[in-house]
PDB file of N, CA, C and O in Angstrom:
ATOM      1  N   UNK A   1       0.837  -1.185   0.000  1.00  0.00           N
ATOM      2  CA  UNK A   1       0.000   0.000   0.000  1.00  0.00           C
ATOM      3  C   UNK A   1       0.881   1.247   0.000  1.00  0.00           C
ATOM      4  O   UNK A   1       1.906   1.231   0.681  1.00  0.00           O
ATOM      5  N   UNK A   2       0.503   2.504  -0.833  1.00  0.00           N
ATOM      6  CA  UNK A   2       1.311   3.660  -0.761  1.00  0.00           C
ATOM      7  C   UNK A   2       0.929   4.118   0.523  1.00  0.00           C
ATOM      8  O   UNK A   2       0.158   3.504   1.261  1.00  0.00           O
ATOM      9  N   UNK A   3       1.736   5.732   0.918  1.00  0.00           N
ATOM     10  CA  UNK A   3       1.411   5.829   2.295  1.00  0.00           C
ATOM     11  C   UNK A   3       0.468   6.730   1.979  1.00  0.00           C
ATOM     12  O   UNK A   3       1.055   7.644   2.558  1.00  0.00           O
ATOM     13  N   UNK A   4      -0.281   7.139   1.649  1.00  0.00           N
ATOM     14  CA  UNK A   4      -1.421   7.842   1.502  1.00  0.00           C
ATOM     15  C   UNK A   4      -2.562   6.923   1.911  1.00  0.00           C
ATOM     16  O   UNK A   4      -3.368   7.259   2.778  1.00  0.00           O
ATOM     17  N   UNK A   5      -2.624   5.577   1.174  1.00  0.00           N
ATOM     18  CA  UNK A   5      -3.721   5.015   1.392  1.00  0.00           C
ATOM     19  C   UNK A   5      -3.549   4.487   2.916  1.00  0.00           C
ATOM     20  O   UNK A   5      -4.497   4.530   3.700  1.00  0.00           O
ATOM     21  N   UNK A   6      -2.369   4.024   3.254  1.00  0.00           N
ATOM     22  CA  UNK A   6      -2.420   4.321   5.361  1.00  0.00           C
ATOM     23  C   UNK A   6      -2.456   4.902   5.428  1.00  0.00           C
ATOM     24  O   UNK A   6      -1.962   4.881   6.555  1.00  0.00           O
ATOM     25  N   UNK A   7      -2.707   6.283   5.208  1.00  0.00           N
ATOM     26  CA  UNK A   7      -2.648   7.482   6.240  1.00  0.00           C
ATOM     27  C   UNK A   7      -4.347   7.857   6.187  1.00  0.00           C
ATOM     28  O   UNK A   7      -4.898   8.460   7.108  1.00  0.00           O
ATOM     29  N   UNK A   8      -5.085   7.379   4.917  1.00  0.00           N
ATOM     30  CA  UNK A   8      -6.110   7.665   4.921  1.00  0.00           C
ATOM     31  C   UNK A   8      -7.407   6.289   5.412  1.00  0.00           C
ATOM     32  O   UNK A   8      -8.611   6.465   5.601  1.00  0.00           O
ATOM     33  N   UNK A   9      -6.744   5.181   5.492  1.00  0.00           N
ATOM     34  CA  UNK A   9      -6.927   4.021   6.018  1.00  0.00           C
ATOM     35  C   UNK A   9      -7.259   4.472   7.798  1.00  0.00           C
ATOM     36  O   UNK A   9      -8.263   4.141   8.429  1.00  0.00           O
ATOM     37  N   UNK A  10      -6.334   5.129   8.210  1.00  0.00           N
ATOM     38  CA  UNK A  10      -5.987   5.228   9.557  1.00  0.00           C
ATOM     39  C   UNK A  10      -7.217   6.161   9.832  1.00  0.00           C
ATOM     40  O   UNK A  10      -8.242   5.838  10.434  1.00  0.00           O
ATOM     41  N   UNK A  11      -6.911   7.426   9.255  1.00  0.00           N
ATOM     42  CA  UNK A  11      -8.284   8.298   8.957  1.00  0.00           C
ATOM     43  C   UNK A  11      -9.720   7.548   9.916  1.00  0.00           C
ATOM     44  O   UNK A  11     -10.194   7.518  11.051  1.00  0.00           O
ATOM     45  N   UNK A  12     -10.020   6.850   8.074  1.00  0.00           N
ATOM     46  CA  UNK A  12     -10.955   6.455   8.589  1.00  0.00           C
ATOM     47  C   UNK A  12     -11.687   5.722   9.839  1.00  0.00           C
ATOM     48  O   UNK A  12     -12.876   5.751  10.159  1.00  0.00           O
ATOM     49  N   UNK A  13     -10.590   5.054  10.440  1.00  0.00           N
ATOM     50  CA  UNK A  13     -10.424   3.852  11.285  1.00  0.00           C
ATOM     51  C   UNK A  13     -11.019   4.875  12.492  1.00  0.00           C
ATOM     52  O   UNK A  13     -12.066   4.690  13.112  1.00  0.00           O
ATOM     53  N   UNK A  14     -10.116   5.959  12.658  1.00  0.00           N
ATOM     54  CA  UNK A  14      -9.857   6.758  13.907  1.00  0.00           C
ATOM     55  C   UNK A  14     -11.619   7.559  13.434  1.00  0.00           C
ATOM     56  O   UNK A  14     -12.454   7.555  14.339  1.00  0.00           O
ATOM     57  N   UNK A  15     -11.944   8.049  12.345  1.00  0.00           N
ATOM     58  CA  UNK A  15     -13.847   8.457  12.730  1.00  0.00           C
ATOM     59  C   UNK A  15     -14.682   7.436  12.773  1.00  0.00           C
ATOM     60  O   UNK A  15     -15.711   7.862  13.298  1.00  0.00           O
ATOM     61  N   UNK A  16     -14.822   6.097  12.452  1.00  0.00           N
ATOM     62  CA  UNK A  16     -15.279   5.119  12.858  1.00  0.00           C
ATOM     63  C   UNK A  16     -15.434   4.901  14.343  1.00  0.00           C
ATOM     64  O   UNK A  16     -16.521   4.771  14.907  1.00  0.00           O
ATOM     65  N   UNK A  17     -13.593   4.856  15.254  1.00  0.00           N
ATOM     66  CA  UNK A  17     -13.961   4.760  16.266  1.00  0.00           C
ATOM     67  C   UNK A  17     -14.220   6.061  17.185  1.00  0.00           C
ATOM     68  O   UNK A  17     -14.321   5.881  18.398  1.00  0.00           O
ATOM     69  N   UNK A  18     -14.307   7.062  16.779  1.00  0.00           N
ATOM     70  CA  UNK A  18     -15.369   8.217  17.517  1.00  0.00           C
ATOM     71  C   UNK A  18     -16.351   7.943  17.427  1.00  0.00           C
ATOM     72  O   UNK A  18     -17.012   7.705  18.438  1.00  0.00           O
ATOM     73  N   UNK A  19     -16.834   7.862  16.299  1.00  0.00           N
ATOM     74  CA  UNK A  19     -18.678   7.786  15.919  1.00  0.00           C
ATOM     75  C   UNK A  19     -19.047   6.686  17.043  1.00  0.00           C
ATOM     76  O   UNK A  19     -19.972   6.917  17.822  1.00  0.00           O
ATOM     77  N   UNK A  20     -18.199   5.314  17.125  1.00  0.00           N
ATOM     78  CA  UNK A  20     -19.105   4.480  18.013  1.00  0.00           C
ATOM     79  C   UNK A  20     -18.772   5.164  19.365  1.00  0.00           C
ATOM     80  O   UNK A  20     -19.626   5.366  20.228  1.00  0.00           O
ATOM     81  N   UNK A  21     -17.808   5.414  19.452  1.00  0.00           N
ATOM     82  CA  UNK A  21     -17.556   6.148  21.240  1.00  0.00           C
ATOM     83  C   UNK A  21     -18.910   6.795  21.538  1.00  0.00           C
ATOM     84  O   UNK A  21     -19.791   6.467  22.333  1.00  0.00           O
ATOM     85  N   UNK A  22     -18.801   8.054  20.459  1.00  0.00           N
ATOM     86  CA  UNK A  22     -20.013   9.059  20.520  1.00  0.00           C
ATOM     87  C   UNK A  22     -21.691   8.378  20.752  1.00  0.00           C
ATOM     88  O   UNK A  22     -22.596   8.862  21.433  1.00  0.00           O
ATOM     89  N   UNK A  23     -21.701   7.374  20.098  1.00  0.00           N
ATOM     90  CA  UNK A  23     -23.264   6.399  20.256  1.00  0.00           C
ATOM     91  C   UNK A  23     -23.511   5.842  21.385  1.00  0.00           C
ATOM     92  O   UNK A  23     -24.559   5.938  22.025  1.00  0.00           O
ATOM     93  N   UNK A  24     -22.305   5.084  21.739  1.00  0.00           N
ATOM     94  CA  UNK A  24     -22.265   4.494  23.169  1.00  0.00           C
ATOM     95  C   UNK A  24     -22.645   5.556  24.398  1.00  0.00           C
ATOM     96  O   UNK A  24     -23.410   5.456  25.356  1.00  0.00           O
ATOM     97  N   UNK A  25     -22.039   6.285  24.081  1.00  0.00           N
ATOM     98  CA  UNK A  25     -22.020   7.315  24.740  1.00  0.00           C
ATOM     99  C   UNK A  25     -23.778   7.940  25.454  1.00  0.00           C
ATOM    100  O   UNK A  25     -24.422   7.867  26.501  1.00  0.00           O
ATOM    101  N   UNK A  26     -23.871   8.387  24.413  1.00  0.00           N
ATOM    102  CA  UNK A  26     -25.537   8.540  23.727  1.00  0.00           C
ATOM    103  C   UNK A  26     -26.499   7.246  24.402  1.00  0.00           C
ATOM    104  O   UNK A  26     -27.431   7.512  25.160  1.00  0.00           O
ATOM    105  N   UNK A  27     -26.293   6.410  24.183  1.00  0.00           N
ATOM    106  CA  UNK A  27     -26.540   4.941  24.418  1.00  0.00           C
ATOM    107  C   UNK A  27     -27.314   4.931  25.941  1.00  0.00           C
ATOM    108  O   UNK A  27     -28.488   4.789  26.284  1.00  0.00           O
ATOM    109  N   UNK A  28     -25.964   5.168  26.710  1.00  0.00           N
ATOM    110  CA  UNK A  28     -25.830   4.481  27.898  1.00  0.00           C
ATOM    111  C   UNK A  28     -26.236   6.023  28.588  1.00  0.00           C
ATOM    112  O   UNK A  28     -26.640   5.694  29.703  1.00  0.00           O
ATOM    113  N   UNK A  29     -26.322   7.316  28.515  1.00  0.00           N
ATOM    114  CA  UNK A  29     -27.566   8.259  29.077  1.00  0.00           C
ATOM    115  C   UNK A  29     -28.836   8.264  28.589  1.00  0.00           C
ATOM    116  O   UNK A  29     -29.654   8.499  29.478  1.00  0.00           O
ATOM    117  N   UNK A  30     -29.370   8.072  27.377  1.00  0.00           N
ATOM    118  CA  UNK A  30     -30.577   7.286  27.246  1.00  0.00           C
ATOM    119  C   UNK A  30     -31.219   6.471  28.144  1.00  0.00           C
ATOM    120  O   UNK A  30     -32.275   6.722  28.725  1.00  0.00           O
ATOM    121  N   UNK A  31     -30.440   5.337  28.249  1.00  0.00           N
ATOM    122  CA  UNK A  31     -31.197   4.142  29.125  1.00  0.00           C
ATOM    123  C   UNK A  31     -31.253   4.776  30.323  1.00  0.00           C
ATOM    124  O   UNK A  31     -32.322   4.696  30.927  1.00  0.00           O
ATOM    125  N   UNK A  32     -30.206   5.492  30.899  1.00  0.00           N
ATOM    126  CA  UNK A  32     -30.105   5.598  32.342  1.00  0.00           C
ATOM    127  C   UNK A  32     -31.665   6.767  32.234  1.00  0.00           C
ATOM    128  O   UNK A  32     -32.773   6.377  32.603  1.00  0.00           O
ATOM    129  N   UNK A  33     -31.384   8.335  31.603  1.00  0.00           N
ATOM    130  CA  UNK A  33     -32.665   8.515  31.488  1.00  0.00           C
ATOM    131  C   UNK A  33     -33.960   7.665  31.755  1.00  0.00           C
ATOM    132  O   UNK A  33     -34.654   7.616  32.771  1.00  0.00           O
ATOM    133  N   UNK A  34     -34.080   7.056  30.638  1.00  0.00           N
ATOM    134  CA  UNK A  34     -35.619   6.478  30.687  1.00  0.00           C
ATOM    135  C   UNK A  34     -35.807   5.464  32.197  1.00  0.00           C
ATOM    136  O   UNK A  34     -36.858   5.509  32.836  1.00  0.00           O
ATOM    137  N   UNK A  35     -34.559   4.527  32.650  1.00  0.00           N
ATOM    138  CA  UNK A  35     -34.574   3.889  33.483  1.00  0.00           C
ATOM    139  C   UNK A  35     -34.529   4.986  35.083  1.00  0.00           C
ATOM    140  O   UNK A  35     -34.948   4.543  36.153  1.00  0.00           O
ATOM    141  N   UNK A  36     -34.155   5.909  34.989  1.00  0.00           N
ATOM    142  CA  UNK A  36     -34.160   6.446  36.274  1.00  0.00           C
ATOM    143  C   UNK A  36     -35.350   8.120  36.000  1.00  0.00           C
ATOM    144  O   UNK A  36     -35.666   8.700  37.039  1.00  0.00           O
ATOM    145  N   UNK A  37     -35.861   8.694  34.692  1.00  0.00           N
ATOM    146  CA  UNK A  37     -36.221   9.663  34.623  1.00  0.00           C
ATOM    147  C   UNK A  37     -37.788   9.685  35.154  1.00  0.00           C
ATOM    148  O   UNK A  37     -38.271   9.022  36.072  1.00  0.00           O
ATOM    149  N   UNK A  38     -38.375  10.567  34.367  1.00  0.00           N
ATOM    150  CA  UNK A  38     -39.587  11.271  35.015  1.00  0.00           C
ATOM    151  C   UNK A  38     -41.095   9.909  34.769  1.00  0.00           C
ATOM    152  O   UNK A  38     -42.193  10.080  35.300  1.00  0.00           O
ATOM    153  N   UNK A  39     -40.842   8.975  34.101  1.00  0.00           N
ATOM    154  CA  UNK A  39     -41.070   8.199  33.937  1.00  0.00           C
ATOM    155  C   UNK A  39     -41.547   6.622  34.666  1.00  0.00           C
ATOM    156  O   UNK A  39     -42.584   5.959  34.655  1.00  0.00           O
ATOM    157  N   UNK A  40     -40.146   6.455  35.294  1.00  0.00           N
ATOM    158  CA  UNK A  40     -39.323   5.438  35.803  1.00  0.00           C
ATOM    159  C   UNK A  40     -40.510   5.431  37.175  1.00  0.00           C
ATOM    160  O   UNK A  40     -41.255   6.342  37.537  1.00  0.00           O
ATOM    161  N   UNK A  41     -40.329   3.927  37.785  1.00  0.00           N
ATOM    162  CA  UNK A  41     -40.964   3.979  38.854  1.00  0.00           C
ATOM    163  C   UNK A  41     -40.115   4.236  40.097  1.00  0.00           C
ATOM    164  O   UNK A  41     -38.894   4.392  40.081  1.00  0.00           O
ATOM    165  N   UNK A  42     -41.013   4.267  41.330  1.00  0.00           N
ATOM    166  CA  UNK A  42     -40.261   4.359  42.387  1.00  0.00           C
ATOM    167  C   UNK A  42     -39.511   3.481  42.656  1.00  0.00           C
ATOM    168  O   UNK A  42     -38.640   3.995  43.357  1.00  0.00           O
ATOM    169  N   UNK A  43     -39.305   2.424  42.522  1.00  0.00           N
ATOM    170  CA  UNK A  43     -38.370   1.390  43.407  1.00  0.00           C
ATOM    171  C   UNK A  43     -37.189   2.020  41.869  1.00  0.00           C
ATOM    172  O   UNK A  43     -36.178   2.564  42.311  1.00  0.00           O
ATOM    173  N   UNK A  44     -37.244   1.986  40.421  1.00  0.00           N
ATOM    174  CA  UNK A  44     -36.296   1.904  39.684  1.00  0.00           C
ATOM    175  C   UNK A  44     -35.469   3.148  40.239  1.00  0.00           C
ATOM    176  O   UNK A  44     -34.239   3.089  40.274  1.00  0.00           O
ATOM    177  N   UNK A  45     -36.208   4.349  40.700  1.00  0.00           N
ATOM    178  CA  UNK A  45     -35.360   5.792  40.798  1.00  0.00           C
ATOM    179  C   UNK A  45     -34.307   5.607  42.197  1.00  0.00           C
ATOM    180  O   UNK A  45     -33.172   6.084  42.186  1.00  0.00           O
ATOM    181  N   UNK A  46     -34.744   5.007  43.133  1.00  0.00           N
ATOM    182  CA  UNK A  46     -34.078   4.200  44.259  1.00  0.00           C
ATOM    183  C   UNK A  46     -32.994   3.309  43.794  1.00  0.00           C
ATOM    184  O   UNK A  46     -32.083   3.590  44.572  1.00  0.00           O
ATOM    185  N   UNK A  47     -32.605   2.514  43.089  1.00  0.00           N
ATOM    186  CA  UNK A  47     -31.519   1.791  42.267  1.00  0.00           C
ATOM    187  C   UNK A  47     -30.640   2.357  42.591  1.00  0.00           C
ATOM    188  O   UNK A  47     -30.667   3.565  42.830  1.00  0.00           O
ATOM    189  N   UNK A  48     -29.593   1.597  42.687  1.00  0.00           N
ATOM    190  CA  UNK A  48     -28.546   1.961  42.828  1.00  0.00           C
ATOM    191  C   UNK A  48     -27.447   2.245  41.249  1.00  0.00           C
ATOM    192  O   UNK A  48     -26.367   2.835  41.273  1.00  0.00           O
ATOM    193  N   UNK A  49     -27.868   1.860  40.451  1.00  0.00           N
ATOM    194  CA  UNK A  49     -27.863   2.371  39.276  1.00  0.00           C
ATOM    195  C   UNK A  49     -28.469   4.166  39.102  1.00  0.00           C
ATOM    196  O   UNK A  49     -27.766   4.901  38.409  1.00  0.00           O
ATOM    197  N   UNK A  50     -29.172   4.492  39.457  1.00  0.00           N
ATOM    198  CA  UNK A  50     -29.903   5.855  39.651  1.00  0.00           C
ATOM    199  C   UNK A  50     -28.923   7.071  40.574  1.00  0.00           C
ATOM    200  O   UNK A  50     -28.828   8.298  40.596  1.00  0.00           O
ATOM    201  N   UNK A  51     -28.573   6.416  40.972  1.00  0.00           N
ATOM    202  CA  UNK A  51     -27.669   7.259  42.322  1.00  0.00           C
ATOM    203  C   UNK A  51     -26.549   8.027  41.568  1.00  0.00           C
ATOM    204  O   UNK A  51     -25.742   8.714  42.195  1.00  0.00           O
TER     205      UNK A  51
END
């Protein structure tokens, strides 16, 4: 491979793994939201997950 196509290989690799960081991210305050928000019941907002 020339080095362009690694350097642009790498590129891509490295916004691939933001984008999933960024989702996960996204992801896992979602759930906690819906699982602990305005929603959620009393025993779930008590969780120790919630805290």
């Amino acid at each position: 491979m020339k080095q362009g196509h690694v350097l642009v290989s790498a590129l891509v690799a490295a916004l691939c793994a933001g984008v999933l960081v960024l989702f996960t991210d996204i992801e896992v305050d979602l759930v906690k939201w819906i699982s602990c928000g305005p929603i959620a019941q009393d025993g779930e907002r008590r969780s120790e997950i919630c805290r």
